[in-house]
C-alpha positions in Angstrom: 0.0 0.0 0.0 3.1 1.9 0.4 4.5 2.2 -3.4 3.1 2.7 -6.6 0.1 2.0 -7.6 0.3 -0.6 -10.6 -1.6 0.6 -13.9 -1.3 -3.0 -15.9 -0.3 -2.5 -19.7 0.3 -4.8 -22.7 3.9 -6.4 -22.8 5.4 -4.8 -26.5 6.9 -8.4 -27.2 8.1 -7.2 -30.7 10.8 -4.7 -28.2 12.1 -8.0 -26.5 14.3 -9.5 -29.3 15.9 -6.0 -30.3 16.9 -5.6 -26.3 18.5 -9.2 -26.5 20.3 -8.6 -29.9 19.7 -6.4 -32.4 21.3 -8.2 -36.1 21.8 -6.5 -39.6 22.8 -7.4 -43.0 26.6 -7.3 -41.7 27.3 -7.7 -37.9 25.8 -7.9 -34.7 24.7 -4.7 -32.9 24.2 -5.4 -29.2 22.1 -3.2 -27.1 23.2 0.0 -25.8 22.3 0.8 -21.8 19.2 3.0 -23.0 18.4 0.0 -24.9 18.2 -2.2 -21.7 16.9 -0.1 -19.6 13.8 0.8 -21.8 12.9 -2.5 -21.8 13.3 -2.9 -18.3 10.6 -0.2 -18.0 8.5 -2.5 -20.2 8.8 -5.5 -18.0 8.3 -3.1 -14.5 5.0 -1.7 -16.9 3.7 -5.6 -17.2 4.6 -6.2 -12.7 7.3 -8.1 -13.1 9.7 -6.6 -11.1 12.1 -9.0 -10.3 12.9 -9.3 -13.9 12.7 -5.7 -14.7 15.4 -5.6 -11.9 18.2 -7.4 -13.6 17.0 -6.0 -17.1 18.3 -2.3 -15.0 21.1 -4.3 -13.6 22.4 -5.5 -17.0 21.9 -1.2 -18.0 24.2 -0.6 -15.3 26.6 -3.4 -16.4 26.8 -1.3 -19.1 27.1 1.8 -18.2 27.7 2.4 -14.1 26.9 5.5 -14.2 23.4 5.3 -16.4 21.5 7.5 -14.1 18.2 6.3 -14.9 19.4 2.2 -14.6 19.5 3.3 -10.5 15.9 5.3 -11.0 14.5 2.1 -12.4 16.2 0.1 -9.7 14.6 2.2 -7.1 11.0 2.2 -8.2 11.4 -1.9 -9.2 12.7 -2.5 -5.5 9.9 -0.1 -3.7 7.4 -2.0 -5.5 9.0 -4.8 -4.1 8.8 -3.5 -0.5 12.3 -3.0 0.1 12.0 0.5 0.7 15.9 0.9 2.2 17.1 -0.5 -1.1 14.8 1.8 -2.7 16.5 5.3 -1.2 20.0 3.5 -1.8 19.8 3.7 -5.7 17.8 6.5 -6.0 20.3 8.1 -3.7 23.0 7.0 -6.6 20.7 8.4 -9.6 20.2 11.7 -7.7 24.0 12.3 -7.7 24.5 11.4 -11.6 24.6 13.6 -14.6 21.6 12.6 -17.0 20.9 13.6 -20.4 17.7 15.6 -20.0 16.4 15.1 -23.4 16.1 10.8 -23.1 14.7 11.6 -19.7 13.7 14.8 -19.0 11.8 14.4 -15.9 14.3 11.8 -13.7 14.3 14.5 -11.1 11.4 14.6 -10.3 10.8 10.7 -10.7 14.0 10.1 -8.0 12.2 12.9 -6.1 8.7 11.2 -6.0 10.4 7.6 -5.4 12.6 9.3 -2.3 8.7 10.2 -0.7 7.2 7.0 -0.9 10.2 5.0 -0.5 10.5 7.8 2.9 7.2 6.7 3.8 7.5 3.2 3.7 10.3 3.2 5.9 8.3 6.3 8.3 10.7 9.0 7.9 8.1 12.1 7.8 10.7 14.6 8.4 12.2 13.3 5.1 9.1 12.6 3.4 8.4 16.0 3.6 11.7 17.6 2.4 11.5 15.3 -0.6 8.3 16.2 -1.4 9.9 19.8 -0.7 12.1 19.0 -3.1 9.9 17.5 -6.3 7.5 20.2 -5.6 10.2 22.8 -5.9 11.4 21.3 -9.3 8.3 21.2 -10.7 8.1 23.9 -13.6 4.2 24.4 -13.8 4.9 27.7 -16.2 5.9 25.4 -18.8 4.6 21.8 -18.0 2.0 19.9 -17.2 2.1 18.1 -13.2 4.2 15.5 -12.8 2.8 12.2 -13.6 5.0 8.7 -13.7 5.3 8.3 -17.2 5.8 4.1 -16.4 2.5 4.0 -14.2 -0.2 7.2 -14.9 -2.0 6.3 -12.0 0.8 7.9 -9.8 1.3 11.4 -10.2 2.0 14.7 -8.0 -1.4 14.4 -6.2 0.1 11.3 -4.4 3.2 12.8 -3.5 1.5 15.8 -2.2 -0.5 13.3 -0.2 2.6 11.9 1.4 3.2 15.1 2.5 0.1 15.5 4.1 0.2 12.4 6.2 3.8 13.6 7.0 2.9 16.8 8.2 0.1 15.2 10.4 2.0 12.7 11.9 4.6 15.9 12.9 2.0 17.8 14.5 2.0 20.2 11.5 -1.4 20.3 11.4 -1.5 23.9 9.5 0.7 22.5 7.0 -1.2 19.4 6.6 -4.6 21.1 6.3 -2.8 23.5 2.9 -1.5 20.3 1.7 -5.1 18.8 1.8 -6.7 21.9 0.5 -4.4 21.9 -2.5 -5.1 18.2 -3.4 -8.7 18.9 -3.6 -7.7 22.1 -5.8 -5.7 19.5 -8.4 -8.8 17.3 -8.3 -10.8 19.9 -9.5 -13.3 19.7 -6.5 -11.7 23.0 -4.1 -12.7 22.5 -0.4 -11.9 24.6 2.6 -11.3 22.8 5.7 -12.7 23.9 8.6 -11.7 21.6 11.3 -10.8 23.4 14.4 -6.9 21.9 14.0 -6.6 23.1 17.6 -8.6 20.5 18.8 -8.7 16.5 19.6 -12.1 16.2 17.4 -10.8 18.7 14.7 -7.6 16.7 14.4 -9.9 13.8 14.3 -11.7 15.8 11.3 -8.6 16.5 9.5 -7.4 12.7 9.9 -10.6 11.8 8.2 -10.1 14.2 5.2 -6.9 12.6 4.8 -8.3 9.2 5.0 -11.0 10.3 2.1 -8.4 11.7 -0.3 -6.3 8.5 -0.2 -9.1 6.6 -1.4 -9.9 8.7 -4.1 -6.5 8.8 -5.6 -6.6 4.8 -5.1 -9.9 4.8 -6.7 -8.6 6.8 -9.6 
């Protein structure tokens, strides 16, 4: 219940014999680390993420310093509940050079996988600065939000989320009610929350509002 939210898809089988070896009229041509790695995403698309795992590994065999190999090790090994692995590789693609035109948005995908992988392991003080973080990157003048491009059901509104149960948990109730506010903004439905935050029953009110936004963005 921790990580990402699986949005099944049909396995492209036609990519799987280029990854393995791609042939021509003259010589071999063996995959390149991008090469690997984009069909890893394929296999972590179909829930297989064992195998998507080594398909990342074999990137980084590669290339050790393929940013997005860790970034897909990370998100394969938070689905896999191993949330410590998890921030270990992301913590690797974080501190890499990446080419920002193959995969513009890896930032913001390491940033997202440090929240939930955070939260899995109950770290709010760092679930929040992470979220901190992605939302800070974000470039909403010239984007769109932040959705994972290798699951559509995840996207800012979940991170944001993180936050909010973060920020409860802390006692920053304030905090947590603005975070709540804005999620209800992105769904389109605006709400001001009332609940007197100062209060045993208003907490109680605000826990509940929490509780209802995290089943609508399972639901979704």
């Amino acid at each position: 219940e921790i990580m990402f939210s699986l949005k099944q898809t049909k396995l492209i089988l036609h990519t799987a014999a280029a990854m393995l070896l791609i042939m021509n009229c003259r010589a071999p041509v063996k995959p390149s680390e991008e090469d690997l790695a984009e069909y890893g995403w394929v296999i972590y698309e179909e829930g297989d993420y064992e195998e998507a795992r080594e398909w990342f590994r074999d990137a980084l065999k590669k290339d050790p310093s393929f940013a997005d190999g860790y970034n897909g090790l990370g998100w394969c090994f938070g689905k896999m509940y191993q949330a410590d692995s998890a921030v270990h590789y992301f913590s690797i693609a974080d501190s890499l050079e990446y080419d920002e035109y193959t995969t513009p948005y890896l930032t913001l995908d390491v940033y997202a996988g440090f929240t939930f992988a955070y939260n899995g392991l109950r770290q709010d003080a760092l679930v929040r600065e992470y979220a901190d973080y992605f939302f800070g990157n974000q470039n909403l003048a010239e984007e769109e939000p932040w959705e994972f491009s290798h699951d559509p059901k995840i996207d800012h509104k979940d991170v944001r989320l993180m936050k909010a149960l973060a920020e409860f948990t802390m006692g920053y109730f304030q905090s947590s009610v603005e975070s709540a506010e804005q999620i209800y903004r992105d769904l389109g439905t605006p709400k001001n929350i009332t609940a007197d935050i100062t209060t045993t029953i208003g907490r109680a009110e605000l826990a509940g509002e929490l509780e209802y936004l995290q089943n609508v963005l399972k639901s979704q």
